[in-house]
C-alpha positions in Angstrom: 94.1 378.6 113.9 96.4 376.4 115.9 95.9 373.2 114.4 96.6 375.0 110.9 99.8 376.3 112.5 100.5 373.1 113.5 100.6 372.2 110.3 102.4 374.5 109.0 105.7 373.9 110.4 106.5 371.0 109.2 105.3 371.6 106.1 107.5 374.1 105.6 110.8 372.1 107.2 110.3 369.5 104.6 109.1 371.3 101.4 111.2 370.8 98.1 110.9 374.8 97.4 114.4 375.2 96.4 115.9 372.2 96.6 115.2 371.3 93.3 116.6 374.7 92.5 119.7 373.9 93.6 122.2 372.7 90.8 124.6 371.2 93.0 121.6 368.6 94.2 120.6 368.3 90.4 123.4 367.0 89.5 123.6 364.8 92.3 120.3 363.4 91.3 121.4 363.1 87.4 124.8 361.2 88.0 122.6 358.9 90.5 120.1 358.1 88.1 122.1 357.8 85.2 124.4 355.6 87.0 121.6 353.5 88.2 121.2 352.6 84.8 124.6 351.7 84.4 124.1 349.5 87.3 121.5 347.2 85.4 123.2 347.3 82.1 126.5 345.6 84.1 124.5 343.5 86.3 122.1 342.3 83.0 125.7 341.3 81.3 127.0 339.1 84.2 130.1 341.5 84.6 132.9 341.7 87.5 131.4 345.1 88.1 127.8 344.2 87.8 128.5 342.0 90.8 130.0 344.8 92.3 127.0 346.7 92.2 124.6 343.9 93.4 126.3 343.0 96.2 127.1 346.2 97.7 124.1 346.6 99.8 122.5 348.1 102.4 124.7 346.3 104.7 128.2 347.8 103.1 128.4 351.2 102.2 125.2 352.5 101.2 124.4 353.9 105.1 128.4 353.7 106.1 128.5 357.2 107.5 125.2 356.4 110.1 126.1 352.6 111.0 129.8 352.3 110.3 131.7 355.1 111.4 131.8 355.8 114.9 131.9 359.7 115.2 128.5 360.0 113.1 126.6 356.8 115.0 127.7 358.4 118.4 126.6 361.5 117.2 123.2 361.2 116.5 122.6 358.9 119.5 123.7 361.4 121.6 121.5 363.7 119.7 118.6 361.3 119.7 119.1 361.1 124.0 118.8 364.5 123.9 115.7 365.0 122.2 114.0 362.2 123.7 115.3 363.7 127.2 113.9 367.0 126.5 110.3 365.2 125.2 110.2 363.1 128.5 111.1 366.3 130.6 108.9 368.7 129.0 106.0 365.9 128.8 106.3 365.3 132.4 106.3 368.7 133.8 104.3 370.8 130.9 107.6 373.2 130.4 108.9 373.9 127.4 112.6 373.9 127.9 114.7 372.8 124.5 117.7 371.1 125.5 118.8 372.0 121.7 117.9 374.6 119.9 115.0 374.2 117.7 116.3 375.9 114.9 119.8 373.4 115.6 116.7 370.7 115.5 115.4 372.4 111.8 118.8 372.6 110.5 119.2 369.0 111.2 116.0 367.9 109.8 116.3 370.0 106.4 119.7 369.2 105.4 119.3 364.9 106.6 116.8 365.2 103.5 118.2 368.2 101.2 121.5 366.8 101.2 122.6 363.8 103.1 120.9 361.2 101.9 122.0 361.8 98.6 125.4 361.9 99.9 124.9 358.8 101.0 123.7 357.6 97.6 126.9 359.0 95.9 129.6 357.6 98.8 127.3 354.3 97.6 128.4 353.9 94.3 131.6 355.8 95.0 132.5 352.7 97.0 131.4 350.1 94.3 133.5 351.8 91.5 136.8 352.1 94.1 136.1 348.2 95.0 136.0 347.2 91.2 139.3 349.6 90.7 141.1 347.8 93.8 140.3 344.0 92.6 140.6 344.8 88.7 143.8 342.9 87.3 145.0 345.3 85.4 146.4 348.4 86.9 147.9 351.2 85.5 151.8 350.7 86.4 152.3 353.8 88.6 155.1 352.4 90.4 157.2 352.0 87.0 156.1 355.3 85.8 157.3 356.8 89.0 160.4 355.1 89.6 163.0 357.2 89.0 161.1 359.4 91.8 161.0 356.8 94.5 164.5 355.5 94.3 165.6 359.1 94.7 163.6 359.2 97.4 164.1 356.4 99.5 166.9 357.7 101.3 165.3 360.5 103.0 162.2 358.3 103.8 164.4 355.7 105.3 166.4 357.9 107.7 163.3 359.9 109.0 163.6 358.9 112.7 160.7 356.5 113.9 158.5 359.4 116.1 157.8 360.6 112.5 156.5 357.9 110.6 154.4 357.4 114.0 153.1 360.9 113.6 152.6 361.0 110.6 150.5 357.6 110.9 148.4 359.1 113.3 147.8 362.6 111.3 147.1 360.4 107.9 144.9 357.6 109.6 142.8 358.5 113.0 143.4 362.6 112.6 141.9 362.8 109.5 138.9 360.8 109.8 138.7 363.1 113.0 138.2 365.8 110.5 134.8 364.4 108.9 133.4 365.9 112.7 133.0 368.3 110.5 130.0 367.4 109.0 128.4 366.9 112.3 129.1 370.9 112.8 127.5 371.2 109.5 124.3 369.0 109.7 123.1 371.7 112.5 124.0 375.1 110.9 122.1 377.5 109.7 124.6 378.8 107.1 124.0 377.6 103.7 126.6 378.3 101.9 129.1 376.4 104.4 126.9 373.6 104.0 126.6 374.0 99.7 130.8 373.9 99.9 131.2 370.9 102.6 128.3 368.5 101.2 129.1 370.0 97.4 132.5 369.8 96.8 132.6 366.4 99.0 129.9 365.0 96.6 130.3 366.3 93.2 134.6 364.9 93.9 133.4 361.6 94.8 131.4 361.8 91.4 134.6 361.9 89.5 137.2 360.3 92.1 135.3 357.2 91.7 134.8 356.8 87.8 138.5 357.2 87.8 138.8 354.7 90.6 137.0 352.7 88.1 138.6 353.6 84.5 142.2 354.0 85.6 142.8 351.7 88.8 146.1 351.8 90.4 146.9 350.3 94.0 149.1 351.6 96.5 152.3 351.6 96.4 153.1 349.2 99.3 151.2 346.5 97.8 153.1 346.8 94.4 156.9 347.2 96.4 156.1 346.2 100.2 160.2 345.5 100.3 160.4 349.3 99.7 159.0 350.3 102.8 160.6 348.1 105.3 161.6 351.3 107.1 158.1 351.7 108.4 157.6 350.0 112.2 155.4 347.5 113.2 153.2 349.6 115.5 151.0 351.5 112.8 147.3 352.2 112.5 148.5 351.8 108.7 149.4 348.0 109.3 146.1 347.1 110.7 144.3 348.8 107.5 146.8 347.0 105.4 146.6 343.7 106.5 142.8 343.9 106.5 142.9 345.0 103.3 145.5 342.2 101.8 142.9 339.3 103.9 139.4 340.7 101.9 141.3 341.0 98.9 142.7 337.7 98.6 139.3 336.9 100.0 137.8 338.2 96.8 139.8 337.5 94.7 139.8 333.1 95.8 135.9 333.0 96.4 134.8 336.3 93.8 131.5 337.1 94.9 130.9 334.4 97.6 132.9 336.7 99.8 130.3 339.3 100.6 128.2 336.5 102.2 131.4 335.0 103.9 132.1 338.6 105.1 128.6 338.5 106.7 127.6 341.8 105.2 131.2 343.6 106.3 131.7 345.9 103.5 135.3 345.2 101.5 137.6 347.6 101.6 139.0 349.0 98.3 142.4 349.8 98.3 142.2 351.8 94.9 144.8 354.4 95.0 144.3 356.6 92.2 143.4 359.4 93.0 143.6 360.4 96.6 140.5 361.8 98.5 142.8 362.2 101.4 144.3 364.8 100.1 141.6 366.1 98.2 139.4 365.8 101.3 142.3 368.0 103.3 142.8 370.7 100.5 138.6 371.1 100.9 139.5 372.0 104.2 141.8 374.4 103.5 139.7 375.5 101.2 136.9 376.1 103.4 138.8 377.7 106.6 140.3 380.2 104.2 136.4 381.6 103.7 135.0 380.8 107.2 137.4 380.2 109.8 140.2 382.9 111.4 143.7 382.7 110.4 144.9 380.9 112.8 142.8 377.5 111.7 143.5 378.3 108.0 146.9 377.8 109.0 146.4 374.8 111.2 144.7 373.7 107.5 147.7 374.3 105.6 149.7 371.9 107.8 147.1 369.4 108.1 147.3 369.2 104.4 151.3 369.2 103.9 150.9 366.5 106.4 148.8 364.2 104.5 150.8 364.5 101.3 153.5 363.4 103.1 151.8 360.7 105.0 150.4 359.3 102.0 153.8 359.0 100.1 156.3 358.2 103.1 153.9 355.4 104.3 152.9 354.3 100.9 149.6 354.8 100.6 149.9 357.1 97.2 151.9 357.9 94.3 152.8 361.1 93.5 150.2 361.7 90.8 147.8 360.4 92.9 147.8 363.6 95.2 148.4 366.3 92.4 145.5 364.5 90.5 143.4 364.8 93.7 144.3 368.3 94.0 143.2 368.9 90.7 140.2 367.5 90.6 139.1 368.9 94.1 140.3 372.6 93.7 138.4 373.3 90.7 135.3 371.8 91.6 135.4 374.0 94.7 135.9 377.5 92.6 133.2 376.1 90.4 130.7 375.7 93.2 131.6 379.1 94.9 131.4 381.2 91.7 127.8 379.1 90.7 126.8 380.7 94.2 123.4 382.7 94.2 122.0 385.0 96.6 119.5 382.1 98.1 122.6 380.3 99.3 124.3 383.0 101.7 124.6 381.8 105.1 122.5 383.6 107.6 
């Protein structure tokens, strides 16, 4: 009887009943596997992009989120300590005391397998599309397109006094990747739907953000008209991110492939503008706290992402259609996944 309930449990934590029920995931799975096949048609011709695609391994992007960012790497090895704590402790003197929860343990387990390692998968080739976008010669000329907007507006950028370009530095760069903490919250919750939205909406946008990146590149505006912003000072997180970006570029683009074994496996960073996740990524939130949060976050929400669109034009990371086109790609796909909601996806 015990031994059968033994195996019961994590049966059930890691049985497919549902999963594949989920649309959201099916479509994940479809756009993977088609554009897997896309992958060996471009690699088979010798293209730009094929290299793109073969090069872009296991050491760059595929696992960036686990070995690359710092919140979610921190985050499970704390986790991990904690579990391994509470094994040691329990083993030692026959108690069974969980340190965290086991159904924060469950949680964790399910949704690594229902719905982050496809996310990884999709932030994968989401990556290799942006990198072809950022190194492909031809870009769409956003910057002439939009001209008549940014000499109107240059001198209200250029007489902003410098706390605010420091501000808004620190809201666009280290605030918002702050925000993916989120997904830590999530990857332990019991509410379904929450998780459907966050890993959804993230997902299914990265689908389309990065064909786009791919079929319409279009870099940011500093690199096109640096001379523009000389307002900017010296002391940015943006300048670090820029001048990285300008040295694997130029890296790239004198050595072509060579330079992911000169990089030693360090990812290159795209610097495809069109469209902008940042902001699509803040309206999510928005998005999201208007459903599950209290008022007072929702508003917090609303600034973060009046914030960002300003950060992203005032220190050049985006054009103008780059937000509303990130805005409209994000929004619809969010109403899309909330009105496609069934009763099997209510959080609990």
């Amino acid at each position: 009887m015990n031994s059968n309930k033994r195996l019961a449990i994590p049966y059930k934590i890691v049985s497919l009943n549902g999963w594949l029920k989920e649309p959201i995931l099916r479509y994940f799975y479809i756009y993977l596997i088609l554009n897997l096949f896309f992958a060996f048609q471009e690699i088979a011709k010798g293209t730009l992009l094929g290299q793109c695609y073969l090069n872009m391994d296991f050491k760059c992007y595929l696992f960036q989120f686990a070995f690359r960012s710092h919140w979610f790497r921190e985050s499970l090895i704390g986790l991990g300590i904690l579990i391994f704590v509470e094994y040691l402790f329990n083993r030692s003197f026959h108690k069974n005391l969980p340190i965290i929860p086991k159904k924060w343990k469950n949680n964790l387990f399910n949704t690594w397998f229902k719905w982050v390692m496809p996310f990884f998968l999709i932030i994968q080739v989401y990556f290799t599309l942006k990198l072809y976008g950022s190194i492909y010669n031809h870009h769409i000329p956003l910057w002439e397109w939009e001209g008549s907007f940014w000499s109107l507006v240059h001198p209200i950028f250029a007489s902003l006094p410098t706390w605010t370009y420091k501000f808004l530095d620190i809201v666009y760069v280290p605030v918002w990747g702050f925000a993916h903490w989120l997904f830590l919250f999530a990857l332990m919750s019991s509410n379904e739907k929450f998780k459907r939205r966050l890993f959804g909406v993230y997902g299914l946008s990265l689908m389309i953000f990065g064909i786009l990146h791919c079929l319409l590149p279009a870099v940011s505006p500093i690199y096109i008209a640096k001379d523009y912003f000389n307002y900017l000072p010296d002391k940015l997180f943006s300048w670090n991110y820029h001048n990285h970006c300008f040295q694997q570029e130029s890296l790239f683009l004198t050595k072509g492939v060579e330079a992911f074994t000169l990089l030693k496996g360090k990812a290159i960073t795209p610097i495809a503008a069109f469209p902008s996740f940042h902001v699509g990524y803040a309206l999510l939130l928005l998005l999201m706290a208007r459903e599950f949060c209290s008022k007072w976050l929702v508003l917090v929400s609303f600034l973060f992402l009046f914030l960002t669109i300003l950060g992203s034009l005032v220190l050049g990371f985006h054009y103008v259609a780059d937000d509303v086109i990130g805005i409209i790609v994000v929004y619809p796909i969010y109403i899309f996944i909330r009105n496609t909601e069934g009763g099997n996806t209510k959080g609990r």
